[in-house]
N, C-alpha and C positions, 0 to 999 in steps of 0.2 A: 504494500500500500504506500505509494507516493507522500511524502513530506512535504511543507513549505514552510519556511523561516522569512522575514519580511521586517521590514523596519519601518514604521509611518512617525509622520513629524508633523507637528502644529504651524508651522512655517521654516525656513531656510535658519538652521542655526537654533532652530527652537528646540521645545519638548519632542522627547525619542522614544519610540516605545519597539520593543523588537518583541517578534509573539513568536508561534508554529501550531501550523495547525494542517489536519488534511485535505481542507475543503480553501483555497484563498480567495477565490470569488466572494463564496459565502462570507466569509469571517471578514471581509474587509467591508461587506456591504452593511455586517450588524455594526461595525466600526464608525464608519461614515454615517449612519444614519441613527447613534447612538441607543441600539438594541439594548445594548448591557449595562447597565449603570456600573461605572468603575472610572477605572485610571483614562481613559481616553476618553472621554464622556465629559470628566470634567477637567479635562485639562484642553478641550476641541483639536485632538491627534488625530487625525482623518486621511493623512494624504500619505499615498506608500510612495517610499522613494526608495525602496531597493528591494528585493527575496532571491531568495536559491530556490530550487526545486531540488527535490534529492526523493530517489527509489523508495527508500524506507525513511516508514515515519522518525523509527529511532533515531536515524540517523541528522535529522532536520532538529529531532532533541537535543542530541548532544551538540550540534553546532549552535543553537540557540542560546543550551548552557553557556556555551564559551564566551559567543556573545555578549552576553549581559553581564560577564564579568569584566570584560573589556575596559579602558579608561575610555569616557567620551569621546575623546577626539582620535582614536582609531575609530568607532564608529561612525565618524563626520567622515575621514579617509575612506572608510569602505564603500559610502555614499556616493563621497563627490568622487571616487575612482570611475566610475560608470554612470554616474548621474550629477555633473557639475554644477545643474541648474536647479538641481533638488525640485525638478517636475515630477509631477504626478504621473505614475507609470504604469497604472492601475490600468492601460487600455492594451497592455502587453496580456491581459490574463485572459483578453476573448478566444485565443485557440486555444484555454486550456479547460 
């Protein structure tokens, strides 16, 4: 079963939230439209500006873990490495 690890930001340089999950269509649209009351809800974190995809969901966990241990600013690097302009990239997930 297919993993996804994703990072959404409240704007360039803002609040960072890195998740996983196996549906990211789904989980980005309860994201966006504030389904869940939690951390992205009230902090308005809505825009994906990065994910992996990986085979196994395990696998999408334990890079998450890694993740989110990380200092900020490898996380701002891993962003703007592939995404400079920290656009919303969330229109990459219609073939999946």
């Amino acid at each position: 079963m297919k993993g996804y690890v994703y990072i959404l930001a409240s704007k360039r340089n803002g609040t960072l939230y890195t998740g996983v999950t196996r549906d990211i269509a789904g989980r980005l649209f309860e994201h966006q439209n504030e389904l869940t009351p939690g951390f992205t809800s009230r902090y308005g974190v809505k825009t994906l500006v990065w994910f992996e995809e990986y085979d196994l969901l395990t696998a999408a966990i334990t890079r998450e873990k890694t993740i989110k241990k990380w200092p900020r600013q490898w996380k701002l690097n891993l962003i703007e490495e592939n995404n400079p302009d920290w656009e919303d990239i969330s229109w990459h997930l219609m073939g999946l």
